[in-house]
DRENSE-250244 format. One record per residue (C-alpha): residue in one letter; residue number from 1; x, y, z. Coordinates in nm, 3 decimals. Layout:
BEGIN
("a", NUM, (X, Y, Z))
...
END
This chain:
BEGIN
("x", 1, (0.000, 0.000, 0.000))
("x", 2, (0.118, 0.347, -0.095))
("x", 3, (0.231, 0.586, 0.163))
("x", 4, (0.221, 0.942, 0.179))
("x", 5, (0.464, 1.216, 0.382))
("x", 6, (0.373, 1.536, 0.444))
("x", 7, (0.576, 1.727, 0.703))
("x", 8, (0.793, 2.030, 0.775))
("x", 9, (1.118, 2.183, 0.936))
("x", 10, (1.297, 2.483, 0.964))
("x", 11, (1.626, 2.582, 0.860))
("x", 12, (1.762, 2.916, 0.974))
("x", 13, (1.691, 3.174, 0.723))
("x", 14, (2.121, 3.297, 0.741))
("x", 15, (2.174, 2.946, 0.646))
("x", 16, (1.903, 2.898, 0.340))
("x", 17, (2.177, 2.943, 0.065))
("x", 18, (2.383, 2.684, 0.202))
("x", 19, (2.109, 2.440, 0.245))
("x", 20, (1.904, 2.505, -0.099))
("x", 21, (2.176, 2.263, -0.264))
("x", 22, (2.193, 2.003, -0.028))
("x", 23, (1.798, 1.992, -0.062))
("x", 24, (1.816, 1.898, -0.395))
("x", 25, (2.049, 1.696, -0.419))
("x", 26, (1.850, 1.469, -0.165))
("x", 27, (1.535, 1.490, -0.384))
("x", 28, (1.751, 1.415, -0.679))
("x", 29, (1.847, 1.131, -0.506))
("x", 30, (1.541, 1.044, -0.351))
("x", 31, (1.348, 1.056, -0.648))
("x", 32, (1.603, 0.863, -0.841))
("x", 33, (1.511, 0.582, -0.556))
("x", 34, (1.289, 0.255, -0.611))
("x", 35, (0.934, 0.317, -0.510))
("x", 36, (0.963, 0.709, -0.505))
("x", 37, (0.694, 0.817, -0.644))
("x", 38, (0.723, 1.182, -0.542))
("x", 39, (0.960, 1.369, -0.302))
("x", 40, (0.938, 1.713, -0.264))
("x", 41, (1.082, 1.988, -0.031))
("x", 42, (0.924, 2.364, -0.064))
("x", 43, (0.994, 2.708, 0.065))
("x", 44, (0.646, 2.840, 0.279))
("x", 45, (0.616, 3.185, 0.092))
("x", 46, (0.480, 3.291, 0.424))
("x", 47, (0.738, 3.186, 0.652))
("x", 48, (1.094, 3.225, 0.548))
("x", 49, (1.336, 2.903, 0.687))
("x", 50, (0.986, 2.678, 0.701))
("x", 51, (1.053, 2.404, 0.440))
("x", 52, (0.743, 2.200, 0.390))
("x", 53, (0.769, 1.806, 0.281))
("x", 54, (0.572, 1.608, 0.064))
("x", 55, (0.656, 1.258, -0.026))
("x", 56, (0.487, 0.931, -0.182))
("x", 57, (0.621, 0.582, -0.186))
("x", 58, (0.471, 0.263, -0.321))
("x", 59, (0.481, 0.090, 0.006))
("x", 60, (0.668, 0.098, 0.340))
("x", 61, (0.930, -0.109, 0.280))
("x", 62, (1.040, 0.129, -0.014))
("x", 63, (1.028, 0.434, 0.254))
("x", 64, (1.243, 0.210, 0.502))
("x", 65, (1.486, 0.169, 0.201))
("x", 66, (1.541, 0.493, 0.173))
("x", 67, (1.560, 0.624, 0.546))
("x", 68, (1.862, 0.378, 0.513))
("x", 69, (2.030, 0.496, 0.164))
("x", 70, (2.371, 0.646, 0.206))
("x", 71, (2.224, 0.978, 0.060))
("x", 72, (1.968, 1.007, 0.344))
("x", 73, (2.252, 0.962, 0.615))
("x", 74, (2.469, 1.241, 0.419))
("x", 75, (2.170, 1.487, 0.454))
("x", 76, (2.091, 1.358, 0.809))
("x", 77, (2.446, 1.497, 0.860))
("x", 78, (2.455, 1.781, 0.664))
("x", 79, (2.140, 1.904, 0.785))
("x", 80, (2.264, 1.885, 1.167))
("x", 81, (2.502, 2.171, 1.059))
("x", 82, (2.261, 2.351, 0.929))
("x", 83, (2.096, 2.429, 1.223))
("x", 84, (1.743, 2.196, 1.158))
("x", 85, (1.504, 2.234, 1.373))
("x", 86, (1.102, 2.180, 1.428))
("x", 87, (1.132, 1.852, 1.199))
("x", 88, (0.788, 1.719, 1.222))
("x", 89, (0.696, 1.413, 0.992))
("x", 90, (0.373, 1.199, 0.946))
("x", 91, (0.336, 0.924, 0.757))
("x", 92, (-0.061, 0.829, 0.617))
("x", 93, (-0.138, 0.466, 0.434))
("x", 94, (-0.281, 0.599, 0.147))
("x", 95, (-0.472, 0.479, -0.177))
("x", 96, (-0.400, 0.501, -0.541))
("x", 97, (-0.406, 0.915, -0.639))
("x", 98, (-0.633, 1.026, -0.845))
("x", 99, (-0.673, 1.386, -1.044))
("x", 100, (-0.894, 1.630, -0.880))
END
């Protein structure tokens, strides 16, 4: 069963330029991944440092895969330096999208 992410966390705005890359080089990555079907890290336009996350996977396993990828521990360690903070993930079982 598919599983959706949706979550958020803040990076100091002084430290935004150094982090933009590191972002996306971990969706890169991340979407590069088996099972990813979406992976997505965006700027609020309301709140500058608040980086919102949305992510899809076909199943669990996939998402454990990639918690454990050597890309995911590089950004777990980059992103200490960075000053992350407020990291608040959820994960939802989800069903087959759909357009709206």
């Amino acid at each position: 069963m598919p599983i959706a992410i949706v979550g958020q966390f803040r990076i100091p705005a002084e430290n935004l330029a150094s982090a933009r890359p590191l972002m996306v080089a971990v969706m890169q990555a991340s979407r590069a991944e088996d099972g990813c079907i979406e992976y997505n890290y965006a700027e609020d336009l309301a709140e500058p440092g608040l980086i919102r996350v949305s992510e899809v996977w076909e199943s669990r396993q996939h998402l454990a895969a990639h918690f454990k990828s050597a890309h995911m521990q590089r950004w777990i360690e980059e992103r200490a330096g960075l000053g992350l903070s407020g990291r608040q993930v959820t994960g939802f079982a989800a069903e087959r999208g759909e357009p709206l």
